[in-house]
N, C-alpha and C positions, 0 to 999 in steps of 0.2 A: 742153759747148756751145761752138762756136765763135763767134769775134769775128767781125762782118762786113768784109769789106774792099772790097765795090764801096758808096758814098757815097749812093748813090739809096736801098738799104735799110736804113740808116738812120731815113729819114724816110719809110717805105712800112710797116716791119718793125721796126724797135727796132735796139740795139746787138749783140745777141746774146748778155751776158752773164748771163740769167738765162731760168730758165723761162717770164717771159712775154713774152720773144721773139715777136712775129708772132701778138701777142693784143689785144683790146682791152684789155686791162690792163695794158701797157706804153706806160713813162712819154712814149715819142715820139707815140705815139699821143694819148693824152692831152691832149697839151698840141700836136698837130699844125698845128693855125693858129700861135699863135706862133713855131714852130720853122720855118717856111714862111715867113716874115715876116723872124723873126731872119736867114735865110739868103739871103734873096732882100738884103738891107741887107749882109751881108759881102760880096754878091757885085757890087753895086752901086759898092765902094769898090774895085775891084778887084783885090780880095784872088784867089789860084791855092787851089781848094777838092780838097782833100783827108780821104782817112778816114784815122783813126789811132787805134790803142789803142781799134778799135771807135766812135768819136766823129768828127763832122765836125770836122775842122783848117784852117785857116786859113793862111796862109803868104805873106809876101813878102820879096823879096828874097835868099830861099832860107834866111829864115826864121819860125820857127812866134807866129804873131802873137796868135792868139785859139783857144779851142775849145768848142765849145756841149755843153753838157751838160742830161741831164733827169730828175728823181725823181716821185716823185707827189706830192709836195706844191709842188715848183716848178721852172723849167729857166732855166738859166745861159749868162751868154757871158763865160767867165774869159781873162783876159789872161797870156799866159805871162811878161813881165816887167814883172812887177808893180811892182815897187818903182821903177820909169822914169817910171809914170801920174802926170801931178801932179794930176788930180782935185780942181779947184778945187771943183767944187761938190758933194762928198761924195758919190757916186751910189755908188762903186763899194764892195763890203761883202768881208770877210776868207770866207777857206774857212772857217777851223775857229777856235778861240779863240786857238790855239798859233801863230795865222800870223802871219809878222812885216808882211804888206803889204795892204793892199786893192787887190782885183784882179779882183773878180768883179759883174758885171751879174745880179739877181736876180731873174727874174719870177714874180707869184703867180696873172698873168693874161695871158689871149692879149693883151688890148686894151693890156696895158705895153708893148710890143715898139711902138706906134705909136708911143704919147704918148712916150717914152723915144729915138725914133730920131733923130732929130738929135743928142743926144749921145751915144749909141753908134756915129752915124757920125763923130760929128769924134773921140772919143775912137779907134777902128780907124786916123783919118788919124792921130794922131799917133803910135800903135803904129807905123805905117807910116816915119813921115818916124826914128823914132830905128834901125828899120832901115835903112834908104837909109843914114845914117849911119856905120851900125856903132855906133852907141852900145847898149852892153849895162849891167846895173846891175850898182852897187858888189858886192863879195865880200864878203860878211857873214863876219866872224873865228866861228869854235864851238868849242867845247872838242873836237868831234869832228868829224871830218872825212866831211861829207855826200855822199855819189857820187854823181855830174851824172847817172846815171843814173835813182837813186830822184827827184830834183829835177824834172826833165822829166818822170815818170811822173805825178808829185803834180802838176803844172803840167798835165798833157793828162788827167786823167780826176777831175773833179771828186767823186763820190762817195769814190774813194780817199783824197783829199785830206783833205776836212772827217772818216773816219774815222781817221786819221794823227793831225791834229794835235790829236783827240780825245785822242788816247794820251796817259800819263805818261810824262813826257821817258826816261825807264828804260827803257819800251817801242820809243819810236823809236829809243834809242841800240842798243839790241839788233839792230835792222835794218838801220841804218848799220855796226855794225862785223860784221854777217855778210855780207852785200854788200861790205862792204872787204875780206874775203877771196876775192873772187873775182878773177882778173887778165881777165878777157876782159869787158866791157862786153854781148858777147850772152848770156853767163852769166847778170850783176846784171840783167840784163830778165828771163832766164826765171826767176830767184829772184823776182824785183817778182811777175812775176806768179803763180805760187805762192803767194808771203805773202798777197797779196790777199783771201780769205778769212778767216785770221789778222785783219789788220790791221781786215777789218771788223767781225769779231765782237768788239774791241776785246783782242786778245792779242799776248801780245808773241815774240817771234822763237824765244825757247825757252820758250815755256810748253805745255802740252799740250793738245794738239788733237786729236779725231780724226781717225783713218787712212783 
């Protein structure tokens, strides 16, 4: 199944990554008022809306600011540099337990996305003003060396993310150094998305998987 890439079906149709695609059982559906709400508030702050990796994206200054994401149990507005948010008043919650930053807006109901909107909007301005900037966040030193590719992938699709950093650090390193053997960055995307199965079903880059 393919990813969607016109932005309206999204929120009409789902992402397209799974069978319930364009069902009432799919998570956009689901949670369709908040995501209606959450969107109409990105686009209020005037954020240039775009689809990516199948997800609404966010973007200013020609770069990627926020992106909404939805599961059945709750749908998210995660911040792509995280580590920048100073989140004084703790709102913002980690992807997965392995994440080094809190970066993610969590709703468990349509009615959050109100009560919650004023700090999801000043928090988008200040996403904003550290673009305008050029201010990006610090380089975290690793024993291994992470490719900006898998980073941004884990940054734009939330599901991917919290099953990543599910993994035992053995597992992620497996994926980082097979993606370091590719030289062309549209490669490490099409390995990202390959692994994507892998990764959710909680295995690691050489463990065995069905064909």
């Amino acid at each position: 199944m393919a990813m969607i890439t016109r932005i309206d079906d999204y929120f009409s149709k789902g992402c397209g990554r799974c069978a319930r695609f364009d069902t009432a059982q799919c998570s956009s559906m689901i949670w369709s008022r908040g995501l209606a709400r959450l969107r109409q508030i990105c686009l209020e702050t005037g954020l240039q809306e775009t689809v990516k990796w199948g997800h609404p994206c966010y973007v200013h200054a020609g770069r990627n600011i926020a992106i909404i994401g939805a599961f059945q149990g709750d749908f998210r507005l995660t911040f792509f540099n995280a580590a920048l948010m100073r989140d004084a008043e703790g709102l913002l919650e980690k992807q997965g337990p392995n994440a080094q930053n809190a970066g993610m807006f969590r709703f468990t109901s349509d009615a959050q996305v109100e009560e919650l909107a004023p700090h999801v909007r000043s928090y988008l301005e200040e996403a904003k003003s550290y673009a305008d900037q050029g201010i990006t966040a610090p380089k975290v030193v690793r024993d291994i060396a992470w490719p900006a590719e898998l980073i941004e992938a884990l940054d734009a699709d939330p599901e991917l993310a919290e099953a990543f950093h599910a993994l035992t650090p053995g597992r992620q390193k497996s994926y980082a150094f097979n993606l370091n053997q590719a030289k062309k960055p549209e490669t490490r995307f099409a390995r990202i998305e390959r692994f994507r199965p892998r990764i959710l079903a909680g295995k690691g880059a050489l463990e065995r998987w069905p064909s």
